[in-house]
C-alpha positions as CSV (number, residue, x, y, z in Angstrom):
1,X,0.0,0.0,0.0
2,X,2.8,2.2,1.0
3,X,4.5,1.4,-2.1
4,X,1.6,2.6,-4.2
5,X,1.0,6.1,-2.4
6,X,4.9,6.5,-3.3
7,X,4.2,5.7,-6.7
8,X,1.4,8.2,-6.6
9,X,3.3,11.0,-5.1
10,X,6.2,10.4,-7.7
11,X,3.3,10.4,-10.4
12,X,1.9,13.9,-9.1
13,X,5.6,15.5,-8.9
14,X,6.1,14.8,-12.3
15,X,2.9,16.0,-13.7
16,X,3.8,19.2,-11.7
17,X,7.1,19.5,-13.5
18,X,5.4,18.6,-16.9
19,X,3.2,21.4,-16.7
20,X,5.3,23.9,-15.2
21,X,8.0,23.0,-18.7
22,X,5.2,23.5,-20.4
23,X,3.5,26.7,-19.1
24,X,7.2,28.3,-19.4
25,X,7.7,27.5,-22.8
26,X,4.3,28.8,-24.0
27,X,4.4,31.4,-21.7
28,X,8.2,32.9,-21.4
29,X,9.0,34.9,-18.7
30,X,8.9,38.5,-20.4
31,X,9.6,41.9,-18.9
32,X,8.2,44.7,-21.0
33,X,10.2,47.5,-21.5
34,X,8.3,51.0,-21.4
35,X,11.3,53.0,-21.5
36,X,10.9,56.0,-24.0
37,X,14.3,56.5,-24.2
38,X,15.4,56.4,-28.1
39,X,17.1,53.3,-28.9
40,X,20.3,53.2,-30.3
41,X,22.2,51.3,-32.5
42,X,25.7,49.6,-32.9
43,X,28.4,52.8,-32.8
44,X,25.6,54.9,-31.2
45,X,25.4,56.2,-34.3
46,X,22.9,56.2,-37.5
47,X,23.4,57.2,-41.5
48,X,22.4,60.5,-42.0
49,X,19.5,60.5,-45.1
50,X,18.3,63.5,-44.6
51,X,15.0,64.6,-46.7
52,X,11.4,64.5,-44.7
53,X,10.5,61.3,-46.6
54,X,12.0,57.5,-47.0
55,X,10.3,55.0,-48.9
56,X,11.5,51.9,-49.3
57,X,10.7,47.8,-50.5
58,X,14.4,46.3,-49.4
59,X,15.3,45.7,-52.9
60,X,18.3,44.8,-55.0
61,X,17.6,48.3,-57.1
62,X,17.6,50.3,-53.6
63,X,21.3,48.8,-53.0
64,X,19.7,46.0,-51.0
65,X,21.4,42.4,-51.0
66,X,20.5,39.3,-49.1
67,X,22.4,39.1,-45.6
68,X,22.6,41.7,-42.5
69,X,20.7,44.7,-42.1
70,X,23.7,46.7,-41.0
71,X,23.9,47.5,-44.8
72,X,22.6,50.9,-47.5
73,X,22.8,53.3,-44.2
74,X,20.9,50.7,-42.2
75,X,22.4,50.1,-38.4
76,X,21.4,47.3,-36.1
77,X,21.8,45.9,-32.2
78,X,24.9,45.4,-31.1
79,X,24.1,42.2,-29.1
80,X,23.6,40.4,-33.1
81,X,25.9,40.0,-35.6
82,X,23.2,38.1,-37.8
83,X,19.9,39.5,-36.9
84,X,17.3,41.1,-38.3
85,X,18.4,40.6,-42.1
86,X,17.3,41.0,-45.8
87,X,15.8,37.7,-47.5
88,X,14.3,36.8,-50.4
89,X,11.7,34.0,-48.7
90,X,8.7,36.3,-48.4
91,X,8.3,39.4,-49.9
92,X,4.7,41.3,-49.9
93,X,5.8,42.9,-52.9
94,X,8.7,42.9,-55.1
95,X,11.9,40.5,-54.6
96,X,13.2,41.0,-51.0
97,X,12.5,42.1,-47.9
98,X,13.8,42.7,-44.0
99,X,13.3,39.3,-41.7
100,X,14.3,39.1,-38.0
101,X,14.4,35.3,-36.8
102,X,15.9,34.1,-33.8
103,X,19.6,34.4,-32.9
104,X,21.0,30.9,-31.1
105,X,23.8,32.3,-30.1
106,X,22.5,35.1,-27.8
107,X,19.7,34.8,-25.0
108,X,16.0,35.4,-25.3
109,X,15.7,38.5,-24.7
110,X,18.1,40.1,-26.2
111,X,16.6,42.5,-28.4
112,X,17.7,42.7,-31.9
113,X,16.7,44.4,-35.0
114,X,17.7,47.0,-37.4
115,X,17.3,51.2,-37.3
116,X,16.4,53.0,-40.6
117,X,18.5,56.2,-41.7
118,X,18.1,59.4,-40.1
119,X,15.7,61.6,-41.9
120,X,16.3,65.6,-41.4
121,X,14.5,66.7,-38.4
122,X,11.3,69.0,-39.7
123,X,11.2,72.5,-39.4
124,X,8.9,72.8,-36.0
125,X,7.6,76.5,-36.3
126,X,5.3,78.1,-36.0
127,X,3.6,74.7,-35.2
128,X,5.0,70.9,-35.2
129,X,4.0,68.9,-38.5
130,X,2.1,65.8,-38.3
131,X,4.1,62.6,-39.1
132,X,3.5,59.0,-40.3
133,X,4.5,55.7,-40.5
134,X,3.5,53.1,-42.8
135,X,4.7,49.5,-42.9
136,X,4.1,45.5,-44.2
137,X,4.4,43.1,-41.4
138,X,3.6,39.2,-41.6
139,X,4.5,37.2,-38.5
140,X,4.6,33.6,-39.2
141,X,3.1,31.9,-35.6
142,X,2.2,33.2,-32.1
143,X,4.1,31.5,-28.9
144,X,7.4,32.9,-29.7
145,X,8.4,36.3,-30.3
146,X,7.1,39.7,-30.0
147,X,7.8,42.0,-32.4
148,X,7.7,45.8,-32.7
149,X,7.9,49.0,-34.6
150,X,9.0,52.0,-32.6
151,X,9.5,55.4,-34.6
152,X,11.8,57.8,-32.7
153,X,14.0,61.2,-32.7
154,X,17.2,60.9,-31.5
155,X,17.5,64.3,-31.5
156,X,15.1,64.9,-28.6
157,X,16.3,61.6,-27.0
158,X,12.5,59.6,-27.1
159,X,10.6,57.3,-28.7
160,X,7.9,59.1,-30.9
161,X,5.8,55.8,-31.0
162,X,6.5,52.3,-30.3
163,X,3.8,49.5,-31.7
164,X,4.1,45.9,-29.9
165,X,2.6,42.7,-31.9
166,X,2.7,40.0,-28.7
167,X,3.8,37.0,-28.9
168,X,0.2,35.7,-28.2
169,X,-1.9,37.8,-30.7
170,X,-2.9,41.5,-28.8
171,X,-1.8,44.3,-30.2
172,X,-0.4,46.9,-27.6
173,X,0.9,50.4,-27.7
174,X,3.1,52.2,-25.9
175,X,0.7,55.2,-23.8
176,X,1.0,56.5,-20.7
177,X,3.8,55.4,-19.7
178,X,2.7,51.7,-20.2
179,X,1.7,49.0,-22.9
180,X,-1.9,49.6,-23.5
181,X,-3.9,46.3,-25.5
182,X,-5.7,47.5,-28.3
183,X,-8.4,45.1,-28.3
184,X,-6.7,44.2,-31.4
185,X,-5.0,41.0,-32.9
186,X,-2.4,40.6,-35.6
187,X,-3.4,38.0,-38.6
188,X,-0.8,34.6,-38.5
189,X,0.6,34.2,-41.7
190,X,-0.9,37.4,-43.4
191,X,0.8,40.2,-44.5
192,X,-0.9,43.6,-43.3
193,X,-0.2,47.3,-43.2
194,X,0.4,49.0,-40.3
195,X,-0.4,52.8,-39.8
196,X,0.7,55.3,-37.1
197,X,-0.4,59.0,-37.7
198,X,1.7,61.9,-35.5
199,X,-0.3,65.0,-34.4
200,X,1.6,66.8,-31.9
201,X,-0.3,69.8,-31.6
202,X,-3.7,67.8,-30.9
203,X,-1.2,65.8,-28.4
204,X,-2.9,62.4,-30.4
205,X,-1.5,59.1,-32.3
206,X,-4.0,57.5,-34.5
207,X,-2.6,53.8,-34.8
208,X,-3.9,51.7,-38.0
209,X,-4.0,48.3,-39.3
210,X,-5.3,47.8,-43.3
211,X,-6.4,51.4,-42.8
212,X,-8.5,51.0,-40.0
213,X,-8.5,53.0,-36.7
214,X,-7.5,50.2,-33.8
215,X,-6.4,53.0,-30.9
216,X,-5.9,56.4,-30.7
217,X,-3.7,57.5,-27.7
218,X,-1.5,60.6,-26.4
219,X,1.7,61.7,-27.5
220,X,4.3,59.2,-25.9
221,X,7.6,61.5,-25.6
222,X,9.4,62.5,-28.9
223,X,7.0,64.5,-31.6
224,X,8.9,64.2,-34.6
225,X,9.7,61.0,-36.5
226,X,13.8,61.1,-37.6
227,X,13.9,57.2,-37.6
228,X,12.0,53.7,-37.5
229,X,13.3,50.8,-35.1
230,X,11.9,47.6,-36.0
231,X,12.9,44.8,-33.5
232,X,12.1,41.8,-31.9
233,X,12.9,40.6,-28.4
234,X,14.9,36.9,-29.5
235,X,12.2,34.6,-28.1
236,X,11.4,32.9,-31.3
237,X,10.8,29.6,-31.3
238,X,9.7,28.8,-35.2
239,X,8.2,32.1,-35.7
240,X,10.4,34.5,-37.9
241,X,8.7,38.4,-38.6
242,X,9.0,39.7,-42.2
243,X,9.2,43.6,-43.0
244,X,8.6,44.9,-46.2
245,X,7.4,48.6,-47.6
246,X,8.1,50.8,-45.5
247,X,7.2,54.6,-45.9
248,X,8.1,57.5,-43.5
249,X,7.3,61.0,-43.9
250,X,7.8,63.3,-41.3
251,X,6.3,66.9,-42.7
252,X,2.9,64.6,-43.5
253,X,-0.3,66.6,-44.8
254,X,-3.2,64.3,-44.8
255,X,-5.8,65.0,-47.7
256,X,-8.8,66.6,-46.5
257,X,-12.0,64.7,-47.3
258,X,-13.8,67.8,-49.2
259,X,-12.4,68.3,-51.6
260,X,-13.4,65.3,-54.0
261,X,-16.0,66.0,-56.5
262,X,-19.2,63.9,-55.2
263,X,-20.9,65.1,-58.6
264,X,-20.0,67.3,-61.8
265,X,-20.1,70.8,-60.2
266,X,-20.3,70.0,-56.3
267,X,-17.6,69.3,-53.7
268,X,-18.0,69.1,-50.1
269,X,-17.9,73.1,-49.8
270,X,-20.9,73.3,-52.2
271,X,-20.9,74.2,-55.6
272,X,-18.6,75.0,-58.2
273,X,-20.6,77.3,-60.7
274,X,-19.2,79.8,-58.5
275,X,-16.1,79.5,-60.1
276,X,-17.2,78.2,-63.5
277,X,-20.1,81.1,-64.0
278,X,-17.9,84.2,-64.9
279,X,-15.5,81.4,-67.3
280,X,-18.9,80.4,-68.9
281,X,-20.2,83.6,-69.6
282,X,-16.6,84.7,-71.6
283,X,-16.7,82.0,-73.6
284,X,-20.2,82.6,-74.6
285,X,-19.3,86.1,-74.8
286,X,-16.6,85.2,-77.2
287,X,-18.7,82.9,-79.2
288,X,-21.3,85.5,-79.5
289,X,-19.0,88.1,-80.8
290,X,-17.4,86.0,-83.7
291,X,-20.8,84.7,-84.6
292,X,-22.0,88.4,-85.2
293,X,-19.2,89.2,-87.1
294,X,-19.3,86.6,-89.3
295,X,-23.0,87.5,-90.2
296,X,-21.7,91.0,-90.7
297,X,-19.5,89.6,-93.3
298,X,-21.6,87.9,-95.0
């Protein structure tokens, strides 16, 4: 009898230990950062692009080639000498595009990733411009992971925004001084767009996915956008997160929504025979006058 309790008790410490293994591995023990420091790359230093706008797919015609980021005035993490990279595997468009997998040979945790060029800082008077980010993201499973893209301006020492995709689905932004959950989940094994629209002097960020509103929160430190970070925190297990497309432009303008015809002659202001009337009556004018003479002529 004594022998089977034992047997019992062995049977119950190993199902403890089972399922703590396995609530660590799908769970990892992960500290958020909510620092909104701006990062900084290998050297402390980035390329200088300059310009207020920086477009690009990762491709061979850019000066792109498969291998590490740290490449075409793009800087990385010193803590990876492999990590995040330019493949070929998945593009959402075109031939390549910027992948961060795991790195073996450093612990989870580690964060890794690669930092855009610097884009001139925008002139900030008499009022600060609204800014924007627009980028492709596809993560290939959830349990490993998280991935993030954090615009920033070195120059005033903060992050402007910082976007995190969890490793279990939610999608959270930095606000407040915290990671705030969306209510939002990121699509596994789809590319989508994400959006995140600067307005410093309404003190709001408008964050997007496929064009739709998700969040809209406060102004998290920096209020211009100089430079993207997109990183990942090392705890992949299978999961790799693909970058492609991105578009930055820090004096953005959006395009107001009146000004499309809705009909010949009307706009969201009203009409346009305002304009066209005294334009209309010249040319008839004009017509008028030759049609006289001619009849004179004749």
């Amino acid at each position: 009898m004594k022998q089977i309790k034992y047997v019992l008790v062995l049977l119950a410490a190993l199902v403890l230990m089972l399922s703590t293994v396995i609530s660590v591995s799908a769970d990892p023990d992960k500290v958020d950062d909510v620092s909104i420091q701006a990062m900084v790359p290998e050297g402390g230093e980035s390329s200088y692009l300059g310009g207020s706008v920086l477009v690009t797919g990762f491709e061979p015609s850019e000066g792109f080639s498969p291998g590490y980021c740290a490449q075409n005035g793009w800087t990385a993490f010193l803590v990876s000498s492999t990590e995040g990279h330019i493949d070929t595997v998945n593009p959402a468009s075109g031939t390549q595009h910027m992948r961060i997998s795991g790195d073996s040979s450093i612990g989870a945790g580690n964060l890794t990733g690669c930092f855009s060029p610097l884009l001139a800082a925008p002139v900030t008077t008499p009022t600060i411009p609204m800014s924007q980010v627009l980028v492709d993201l596809y993560i290939s499973g959830t349990g490993g992971a998280d991935y993030d893209v954090a615009p920033q301006s070195p120059t005033q020492g903060f992050l402007t925004a910082r976007v995190n995709f969890r490793f279990t689905g939610p999608i959270r932004v930095l606000d407040g001084g915290a990671f705030v959950d969306t209510g939002a989940t990121w699509p596994v094994n789809t590319w989508f767009t994400l959006g995140i629209t600067v307005d410093p002097e309404n003190d709001m960020i408008d964050y997007t996915i496929d064009g739709t509103s998700i969040y809209t929160g406060s102004i998290v430190g920096g209020t211009i956008i100089e430079q993207v970070v997109l990183l990942s925190d090392n705890f992949h297990v299978t999961d790799d997160g693909d970058f492609d497309n991105l578009r930055v432009d820090n004096d953005y303008a959006p395009i107001p929504t009146d000004v499309s015809l809705t009909s010949f002659g009307e706009s969201g202001n009203g009409s346009y025979a305002l304009y066209f009337a005294p334009v209309l009556l010249l040319v008839l004018a004009g017509a008028f006058v030759t049609m006289r003479r001619k009849n004179e002529a004749a």
